[in-house]
N, C-alpha and C positions, 0 to 999 in steps of 0.2 A: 610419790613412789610408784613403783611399776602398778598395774590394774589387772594385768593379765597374764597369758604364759609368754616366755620367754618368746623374741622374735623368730629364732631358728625355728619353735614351733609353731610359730603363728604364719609362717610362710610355706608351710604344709598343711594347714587348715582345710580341709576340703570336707565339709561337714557332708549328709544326707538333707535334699531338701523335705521341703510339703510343698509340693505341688496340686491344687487342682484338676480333677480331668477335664474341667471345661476352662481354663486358665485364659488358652489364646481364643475362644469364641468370646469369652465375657467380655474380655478388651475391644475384640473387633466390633463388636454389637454396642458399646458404649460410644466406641469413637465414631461408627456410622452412625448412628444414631445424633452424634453433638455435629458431625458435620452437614447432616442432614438439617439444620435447625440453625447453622450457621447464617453470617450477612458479612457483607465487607468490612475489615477493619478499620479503624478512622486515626490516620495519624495528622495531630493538628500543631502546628507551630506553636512552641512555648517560651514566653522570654523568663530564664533560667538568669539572665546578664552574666551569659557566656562570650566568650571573644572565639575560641579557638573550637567550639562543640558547637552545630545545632540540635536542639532537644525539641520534640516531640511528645504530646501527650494522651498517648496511645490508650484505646477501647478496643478489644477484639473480642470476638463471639468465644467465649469456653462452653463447660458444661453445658447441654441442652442449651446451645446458644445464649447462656447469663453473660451479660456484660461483665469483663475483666480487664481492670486500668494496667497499665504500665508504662513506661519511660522507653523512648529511642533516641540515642545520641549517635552523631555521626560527625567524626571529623571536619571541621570549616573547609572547604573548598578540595575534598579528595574527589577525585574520581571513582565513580563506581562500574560496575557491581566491585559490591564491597563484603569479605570475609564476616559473618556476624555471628557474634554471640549472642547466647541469649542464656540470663540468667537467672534461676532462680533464690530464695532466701529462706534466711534462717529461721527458727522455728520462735514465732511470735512477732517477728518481725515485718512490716509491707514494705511498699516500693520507697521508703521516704523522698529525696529531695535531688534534682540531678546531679548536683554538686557532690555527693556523696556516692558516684560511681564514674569517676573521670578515667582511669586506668588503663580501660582495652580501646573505649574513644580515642583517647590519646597515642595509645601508639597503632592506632588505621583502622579499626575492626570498627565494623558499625556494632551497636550494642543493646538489644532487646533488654531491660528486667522488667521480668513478671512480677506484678501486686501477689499475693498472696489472700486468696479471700479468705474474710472474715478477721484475718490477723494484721497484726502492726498498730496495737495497741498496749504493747508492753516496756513502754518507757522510752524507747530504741528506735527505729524507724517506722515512721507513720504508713498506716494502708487507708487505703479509699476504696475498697471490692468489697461489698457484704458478701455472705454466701447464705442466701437462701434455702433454711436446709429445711423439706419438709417434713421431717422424723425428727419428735419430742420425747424420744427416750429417755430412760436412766445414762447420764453418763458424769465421770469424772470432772471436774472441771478442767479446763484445756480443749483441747483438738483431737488428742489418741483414742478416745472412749467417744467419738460423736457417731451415732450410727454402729455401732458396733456388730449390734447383733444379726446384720445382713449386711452381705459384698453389697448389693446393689443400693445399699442406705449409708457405704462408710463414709466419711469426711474425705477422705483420700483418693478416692474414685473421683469425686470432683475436681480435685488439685489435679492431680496427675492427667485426667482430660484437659485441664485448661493449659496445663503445659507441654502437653502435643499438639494443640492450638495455639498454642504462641508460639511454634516454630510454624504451622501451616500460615502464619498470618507473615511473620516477618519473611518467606520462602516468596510469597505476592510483591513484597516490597518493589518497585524497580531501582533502587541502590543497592541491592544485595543480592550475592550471589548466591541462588540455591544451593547448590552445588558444597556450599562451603560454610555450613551450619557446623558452630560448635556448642555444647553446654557446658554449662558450671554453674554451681550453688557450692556450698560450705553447709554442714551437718543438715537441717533438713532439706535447705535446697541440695545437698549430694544427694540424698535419696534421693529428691525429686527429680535430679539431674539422671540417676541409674534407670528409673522409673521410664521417662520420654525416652534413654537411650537404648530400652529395648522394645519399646513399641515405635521407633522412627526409623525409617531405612535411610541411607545414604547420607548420613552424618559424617564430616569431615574430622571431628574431633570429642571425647568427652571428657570432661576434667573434674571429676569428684571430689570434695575435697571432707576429709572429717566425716562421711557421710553416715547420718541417724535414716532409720528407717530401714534396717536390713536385723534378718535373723533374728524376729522378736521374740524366741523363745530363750534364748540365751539369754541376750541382755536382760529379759527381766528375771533371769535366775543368778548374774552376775552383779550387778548393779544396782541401788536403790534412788539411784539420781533421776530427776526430773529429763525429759520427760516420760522414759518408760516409767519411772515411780508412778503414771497416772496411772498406765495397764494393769502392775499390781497392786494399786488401791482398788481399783475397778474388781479385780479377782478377788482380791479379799474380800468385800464384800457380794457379789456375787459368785459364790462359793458353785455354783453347778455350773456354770460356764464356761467353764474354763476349756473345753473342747469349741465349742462355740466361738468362742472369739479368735482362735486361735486357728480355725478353719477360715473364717472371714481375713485373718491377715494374710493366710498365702495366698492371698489374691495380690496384695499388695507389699511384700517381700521383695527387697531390693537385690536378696542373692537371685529370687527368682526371673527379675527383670534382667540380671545381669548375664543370666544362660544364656537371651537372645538380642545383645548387643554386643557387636562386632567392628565399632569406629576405635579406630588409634584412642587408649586410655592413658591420662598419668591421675592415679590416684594422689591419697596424702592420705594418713594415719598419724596418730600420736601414740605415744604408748603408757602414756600417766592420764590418759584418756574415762574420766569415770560415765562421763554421757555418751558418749559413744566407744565402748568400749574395742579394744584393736581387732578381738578373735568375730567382734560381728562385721568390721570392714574386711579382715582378710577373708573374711566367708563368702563377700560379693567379691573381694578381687579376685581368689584363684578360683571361684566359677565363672570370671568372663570371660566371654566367649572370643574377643579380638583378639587374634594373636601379638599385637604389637599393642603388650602391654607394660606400664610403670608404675612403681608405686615410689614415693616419698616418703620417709618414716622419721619423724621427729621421735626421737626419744628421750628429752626431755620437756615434752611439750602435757600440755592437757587439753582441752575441746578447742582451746583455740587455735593447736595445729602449727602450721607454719606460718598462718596471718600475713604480712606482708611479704615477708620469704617467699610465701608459696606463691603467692601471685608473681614474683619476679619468676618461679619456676615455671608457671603456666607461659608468663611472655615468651621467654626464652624456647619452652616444648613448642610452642606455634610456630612463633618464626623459623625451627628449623623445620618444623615439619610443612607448613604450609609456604614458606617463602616471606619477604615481607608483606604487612596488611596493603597498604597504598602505598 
């Protein structure tokens, strides 16, 4: 059944945010800081026992220069610079197995995905990035509550650095064209995806799809699903905090990232959606800032959106926007 208000409302959604005053220095200071502590990326030839992809098995500098794994495939014998995506993943999920992201390889796009530290432990696709975290806080079990009670200690500051680092590393690449960086992830890689696409400039494309990690005051007043369920476990029991942590998120608010990105958008929304409910995606779509923007709206779908649908929607949105890949 529906989760929220009706579409006609949900595409007038124009909430008030929580902004920070030091919002764009915090980000600036984090990302000088990780590139300042940066080193070259290492992309090393992987046999995958692919015919038609080479695959790579990529280390690049993230947060305060930590080592972060990832996967590049690139079409057998295209010519480059080559259009690349670069994507991030779902919430508990890592980089698993090349074999398990052929889709934009295949039709020309070279194709970054980012491990996800710490995660890819939950039954689904394997990760290989620890995340180093030095704060032993109280938190929830999961990822939402790590660091919590400081921007500069949350879980999320490091992801989202490592994934504006994994466009500067594949941007080095000499098969790929700067120039023509796109993102995508599905629920929390769409946050993660709205996240790098308002701290990267000159992105050709961003493709959110489902995205978790927007407007966390809502969802955890609408919804008791996993993973905002950990936030109000976490509030429940730490009953004075509740200003506190919720200061710490609008630093990391995907309506807020999405005021300052401006690349060609096609979202995706479900609207029987109970994890990522609709009124917190349209809250980042009609705050972003690119005028040439889409959204997709399954409505009889639930977290998993349009799943393959949406990726033929994604093909289809590049190729006319960008031409063909190779």
């Amino acid at each position: 059944m529906l989760v929220d208000w009706p579409l006609e409302r949900l595409r007038d959604y124009l909430p008030e945010r929580q902004e920070p005053g030091d919002f764009d220095e915090f980000w600036a200071a984090t990302l000088r800081e990780s590139r300042e502590a940066g080193w070259e990326a290492r992309f090393v030839p992987y046999d995958a026992a692919l015919r038609t992809v080479e695959v790579y098995d990529v280390t690049f500098a993230g947060y305060a220069g930590q080592p972060v794994r990832g996967w590049f495939l690139l079409p057998a014998q295209a010519e480059g610079p080559l259009p690349c995506v670069v994507e991030y993943i779902g919430y508990g999920g890592g980089r698993g197995l090349p074999h398990e992201w052929l889709p934009f390889s295949s039709a020309g796009y070279a194709h970054l995905v980012m491990d996800t530290r710490g995660q890819g432990s939950n039954g689904s696709l394997v990760g290989d990035t620890p995340d180093p975290d030095p704060v032993g806080g109280p938190q929830t079990p999961g990822f939402m509550t790590r660091g919590i009670g400081d921007p500069h200690h949350y879980y999320y500051r490091r992801v989202f650095t490592d994934a504006v680092r994994a466009v500067d590393a594949v941007r080095a690449h000499p098969r790929v064209d700067p120039e023509r960086i796109i993102l995508t992830g599905g629920s929390q890689g769409g946050g993660i995806t709205l996240a790098a696409a308002g701290l990267v400039d000159g992105l050709a494309a961003v493709l959110p799809n489902v995205p978790f990690l927007c407007h966390y005051r809502r969802a955890t007043e609408i919804t008791d699903a996993m993973p905002y369920g950990e936030l109000v476990s976490y509030l429940k029991t730490h009953r004075y905090d509740v200003d506190r942590v919720f200061e710490t998120l609008s630093y990391f608010d995907g309506v807020n990232f999405a005021t300052r990105a401006t690349a060609p958008t096609l979202f995706s929304v479900a609207l029987m959606d109970a994890i990522c409910p609709p009124s917190t995606v349209f809250a980042a779509y009609n705050h972003y800032a690119g005028t040439e923007k889409e959204i997709t709206v399954w409505p009889y779908n639930g977290h998993e959106g349009g799943a393959g649908f949406q990726r033929t929607e994604q093909l289809h949105y590049l190729r006319k926007l960008l031409g063909p890949a190779a």
